[in-house]
C-alpha positions in Angstrom: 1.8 -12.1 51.7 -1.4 -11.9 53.3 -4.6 -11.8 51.1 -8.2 -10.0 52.0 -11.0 -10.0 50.5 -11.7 -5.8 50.2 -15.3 -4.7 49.4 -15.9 -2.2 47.3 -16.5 1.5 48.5 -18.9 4.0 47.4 -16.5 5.8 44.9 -14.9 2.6 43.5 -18.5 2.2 42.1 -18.3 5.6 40.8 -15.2 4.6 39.2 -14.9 4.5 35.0 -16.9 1.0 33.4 -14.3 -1.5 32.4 -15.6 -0.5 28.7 -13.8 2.7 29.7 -10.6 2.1 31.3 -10.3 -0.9 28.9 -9.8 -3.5 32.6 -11.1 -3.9 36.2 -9.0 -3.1 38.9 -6.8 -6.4 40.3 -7.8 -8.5 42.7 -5.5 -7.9 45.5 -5.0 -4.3 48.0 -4.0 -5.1 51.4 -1.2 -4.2 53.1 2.0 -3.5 51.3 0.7 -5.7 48.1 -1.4 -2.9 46.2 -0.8 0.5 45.3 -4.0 1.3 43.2 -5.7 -1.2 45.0 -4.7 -4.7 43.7 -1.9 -6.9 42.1 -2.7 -5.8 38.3 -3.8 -2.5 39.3 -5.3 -0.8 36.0 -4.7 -3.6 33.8 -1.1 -4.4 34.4 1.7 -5.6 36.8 3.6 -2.9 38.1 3.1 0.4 39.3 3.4 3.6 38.1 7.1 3.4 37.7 7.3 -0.3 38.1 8.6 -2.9 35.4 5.7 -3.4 33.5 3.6 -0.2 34.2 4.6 3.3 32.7 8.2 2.9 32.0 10.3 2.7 35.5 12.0 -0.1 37.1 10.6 -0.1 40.9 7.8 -1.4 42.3 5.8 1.5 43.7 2.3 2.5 43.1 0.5 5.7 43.6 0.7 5.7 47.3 0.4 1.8 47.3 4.3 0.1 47.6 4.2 -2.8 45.3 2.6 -4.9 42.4 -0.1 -2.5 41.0 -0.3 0.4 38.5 -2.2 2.4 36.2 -1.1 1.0 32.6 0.6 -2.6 33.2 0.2 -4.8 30.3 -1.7 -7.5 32.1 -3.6 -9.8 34.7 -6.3 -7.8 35.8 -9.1 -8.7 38.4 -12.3 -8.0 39.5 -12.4 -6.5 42.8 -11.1 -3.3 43.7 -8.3 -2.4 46.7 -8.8 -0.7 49.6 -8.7 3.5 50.5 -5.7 5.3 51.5 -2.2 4.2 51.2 -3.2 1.0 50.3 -4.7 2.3 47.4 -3.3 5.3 46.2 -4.1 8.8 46.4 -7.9 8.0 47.8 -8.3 4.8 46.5 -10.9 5.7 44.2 -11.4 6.5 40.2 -8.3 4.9 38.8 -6.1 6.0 41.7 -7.3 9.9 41.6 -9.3 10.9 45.1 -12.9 11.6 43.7 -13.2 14.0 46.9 -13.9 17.9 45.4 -13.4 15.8 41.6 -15.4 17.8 39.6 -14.2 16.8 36.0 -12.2 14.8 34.5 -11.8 14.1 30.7 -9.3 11.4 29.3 -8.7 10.8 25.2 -8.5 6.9 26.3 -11.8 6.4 28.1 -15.6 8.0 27.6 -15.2 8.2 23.5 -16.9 6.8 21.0 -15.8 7.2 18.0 -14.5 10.0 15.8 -15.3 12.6 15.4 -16.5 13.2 18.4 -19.7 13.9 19.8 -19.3 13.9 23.8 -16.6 13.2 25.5 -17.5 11.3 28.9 -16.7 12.9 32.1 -14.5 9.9 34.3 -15.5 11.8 37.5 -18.4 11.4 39.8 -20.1 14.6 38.9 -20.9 13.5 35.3 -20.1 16.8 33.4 -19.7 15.9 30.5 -18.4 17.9 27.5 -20.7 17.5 24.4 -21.0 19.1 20.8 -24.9 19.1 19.4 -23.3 20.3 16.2 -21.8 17.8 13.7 -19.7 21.2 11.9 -18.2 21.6 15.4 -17.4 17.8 16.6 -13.1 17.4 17.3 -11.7 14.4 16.4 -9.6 11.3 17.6 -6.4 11.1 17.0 -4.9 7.5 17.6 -1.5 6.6 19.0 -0.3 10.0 19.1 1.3 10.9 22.2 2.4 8.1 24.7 1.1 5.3 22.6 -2.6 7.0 23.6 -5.1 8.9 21.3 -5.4 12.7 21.8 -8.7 14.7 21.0 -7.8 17.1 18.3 -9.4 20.7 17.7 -9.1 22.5 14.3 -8.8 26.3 16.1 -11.7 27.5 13.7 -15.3 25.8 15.1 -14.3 22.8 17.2 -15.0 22.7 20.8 -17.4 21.5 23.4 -20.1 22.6 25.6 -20.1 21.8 29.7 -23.1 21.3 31.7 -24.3 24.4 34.4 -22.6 24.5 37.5 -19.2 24.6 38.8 -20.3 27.0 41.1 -18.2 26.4 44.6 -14.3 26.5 44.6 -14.5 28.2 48.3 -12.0 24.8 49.5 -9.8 26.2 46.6 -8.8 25.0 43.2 -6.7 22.2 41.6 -6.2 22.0 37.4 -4.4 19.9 35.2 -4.1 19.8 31.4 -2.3 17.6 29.3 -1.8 19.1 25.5 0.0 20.1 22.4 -1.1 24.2 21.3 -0.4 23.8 17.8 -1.0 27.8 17.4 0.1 31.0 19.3 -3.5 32.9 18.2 -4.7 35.3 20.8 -8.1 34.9 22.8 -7.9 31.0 22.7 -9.2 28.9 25.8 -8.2 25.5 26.6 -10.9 25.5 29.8 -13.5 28.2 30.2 -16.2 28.4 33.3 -18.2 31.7 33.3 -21.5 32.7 35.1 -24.4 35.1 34.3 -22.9 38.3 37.0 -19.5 40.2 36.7 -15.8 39.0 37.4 -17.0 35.0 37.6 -14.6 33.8 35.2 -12.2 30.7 35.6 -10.3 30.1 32.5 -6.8 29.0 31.0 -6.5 30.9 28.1 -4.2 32.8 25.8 -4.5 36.4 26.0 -2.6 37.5 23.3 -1.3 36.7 20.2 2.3 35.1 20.8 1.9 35.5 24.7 1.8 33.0 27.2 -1.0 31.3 28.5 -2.6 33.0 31.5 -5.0 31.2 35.0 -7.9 33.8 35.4 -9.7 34.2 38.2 -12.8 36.6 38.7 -11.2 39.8 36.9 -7.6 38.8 38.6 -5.1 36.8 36.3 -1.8 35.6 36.1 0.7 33.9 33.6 1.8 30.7 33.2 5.7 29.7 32.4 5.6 29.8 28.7 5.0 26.6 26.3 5.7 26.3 22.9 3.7 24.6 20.3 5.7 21.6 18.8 5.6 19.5 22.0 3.2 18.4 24.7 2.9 20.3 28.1 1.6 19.3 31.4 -0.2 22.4 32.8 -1.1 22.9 36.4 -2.7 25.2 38.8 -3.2 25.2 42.6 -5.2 27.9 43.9 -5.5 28.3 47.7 -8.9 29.3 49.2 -8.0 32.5 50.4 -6.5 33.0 46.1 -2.8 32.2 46.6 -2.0 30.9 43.2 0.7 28.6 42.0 0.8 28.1 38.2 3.9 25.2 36.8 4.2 23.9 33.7 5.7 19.9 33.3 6.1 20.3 37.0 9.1 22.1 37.8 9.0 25.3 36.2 6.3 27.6 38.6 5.2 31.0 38.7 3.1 32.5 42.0 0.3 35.2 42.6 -2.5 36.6 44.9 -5.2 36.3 42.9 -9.3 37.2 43.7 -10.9 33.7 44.7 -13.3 32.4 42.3 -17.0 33.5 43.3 -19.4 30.9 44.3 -21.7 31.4 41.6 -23.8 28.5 38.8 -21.9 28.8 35.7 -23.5 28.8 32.6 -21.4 29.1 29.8 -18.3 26.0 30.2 -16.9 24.9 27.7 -13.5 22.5 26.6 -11.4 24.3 23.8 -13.0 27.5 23.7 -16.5 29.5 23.8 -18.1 30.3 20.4 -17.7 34.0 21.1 -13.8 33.5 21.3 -11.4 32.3 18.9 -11.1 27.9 19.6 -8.2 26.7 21.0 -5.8 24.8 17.9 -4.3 21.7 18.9 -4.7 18.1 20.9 -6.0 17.9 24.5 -4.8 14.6 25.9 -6.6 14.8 29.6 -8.3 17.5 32.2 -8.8 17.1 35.8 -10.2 20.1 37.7 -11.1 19.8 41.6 -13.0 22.2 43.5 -10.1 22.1 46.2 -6.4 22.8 46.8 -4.8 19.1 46.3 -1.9 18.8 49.5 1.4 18.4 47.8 1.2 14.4 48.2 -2.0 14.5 46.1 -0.6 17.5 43.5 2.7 15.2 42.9 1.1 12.1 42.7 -1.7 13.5 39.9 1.6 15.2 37.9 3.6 11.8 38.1 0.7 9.8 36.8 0.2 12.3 33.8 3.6 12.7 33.2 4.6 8.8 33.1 1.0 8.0 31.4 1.4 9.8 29.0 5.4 10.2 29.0 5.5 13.6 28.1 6.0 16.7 30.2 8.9 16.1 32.7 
């Protein structure tokens, strides 16, 4: 097998602290060798799928084609992999493309402690969610879905604040949420981006009591296949630029709509879990990833598989 020595890009330096993602990425990514960009990929062996990653029995990274993952059990190294198929989907951030990566929050990186007082963004952009008030501050749940912690809200004050921005989705829109509702109360939001003029909303939220959950867009909206509350769902949402919508939960079930794009507008009031002015979202949130662009399929499957076998839930 041939070996290179690979430099590291500009987003692999962007990537999440080895603090955070608990290794370094492996030594190796040339070639057919890597798939996340080295031989122990994320801290383990095989790929997502492989023998000692996630749970499969093949070899296959996340657009790599052997011997690296995101979850083996061991052998990690110091330098990252190379971009592109070598590498997985972009190369970059733990095998997610950091290109349009606007947020992305994980229960097993960027916390300190419980309960919680910010919960580090793992993306580039740095949003990341915080709660100034100690009444208000979610807590940590260990080992509780996947082998993973999960950030738990109690559905009466608990929630977190985003930073100001958000403001350009005109290259589309890509979400994915990881969680448990442990309630069917109306009004509840799960992600909420809203800016100072009329119609600039961009939320997942739970119109009414009992209903299902619903993607709004400006004042257009539509709903998601329904979830129940006693088991983890994988929720997703690919919104084309021009507002063709497709919502799916645990990736197979889908439902489509035209919806109004999202304005290009600075949002103000962002938040994880719910605004103050609406009733909090009950229940654990496991991991969010929002891009400010329509992910192609290759990129939209390859983010669902990684949730899904991650946190082996969802399918």
């Amino acid at each position: 097998m041939i070996m290179g020595m690979l430099a590291i890009s500009a987003c692999s330096l962007l990537a999440p602290s080895e603090e955070e993602l608990g290794h370094a990425y492996g030594a190796k990514g040339t070639g057919a060798s890597a798939g996340l960009g080295g031989t122990a990929g994320l801290g383990g062996t095989a790929g997502l799928g492989g023998t000692a990653g996630l749970g499969g029995t093949t070899d296959s990274g996340l657009g790599g084609t052997t011997d690296s993952g995101l979850g083996g059990a061991s052998d990690s190294g110091a330098t990252g992999g190379s971009s592109g198929s070598d590498a997985g989907v972009d190369g970059s951030a733990g095998g997610l493309s950091t290109v349009g990566l606007l947020l992305w929050l994980r229960a097993d990186a960027g916390i300190a402690g419980s309960p919680i007082s910010e919960w580090k963004d793992q993306s580039p952009a740095g949003n990341h969610a915080v709660q100034l008030s100690p009444l208000r501050h979610p807590t940590l749940v260990p080992s509780a879905l996947g082998g993973l912690p999960v950030v738990e809200f109690d559905g009466v004050q608990q929630f977190f604040d985003l930073p100001t921005g958000f403001s350009d989705f005109s290259n589309g829109l890509s979400a994915f949420v990881v969680l448990q509702p442990a309630s069917a109360a109306a009004g509840v939001s799960v992600i909420h981006l809203d800016g100072p003029v009329a119609n600039s909303t961009i939320a997942i939220r739970r119109a009414t009591a009992n209903g299902p959950f619903k993607y709004q867009s400006n004042d257009s909206n539509m709903n998601l296949p329904d979830v129940g509350t006693s088991t983890a769902h994988l929720m997703e949402i690919l919104q084309q630029p021009g507002g063709s919508t497709i919502a799916r939960v645990d990736g197979k079930n889908s439902l489509s709509a035209s919806l109004m794009p999202p304005l290009v507008v600075s949002r103000d009031t962002n938040t994880i879990a719910g605004p103050s002015s609406i009733e909090p979202f009950h229940g654990r949130i496991a991991e969010v990833i929002l891009y400010a662009r329509a992910l192609p399929d290759s990129e939209r499957v390859a983010v669902e598989t990684y949730l899904q076998q991650k946190w082996n839930c969802c399918l």
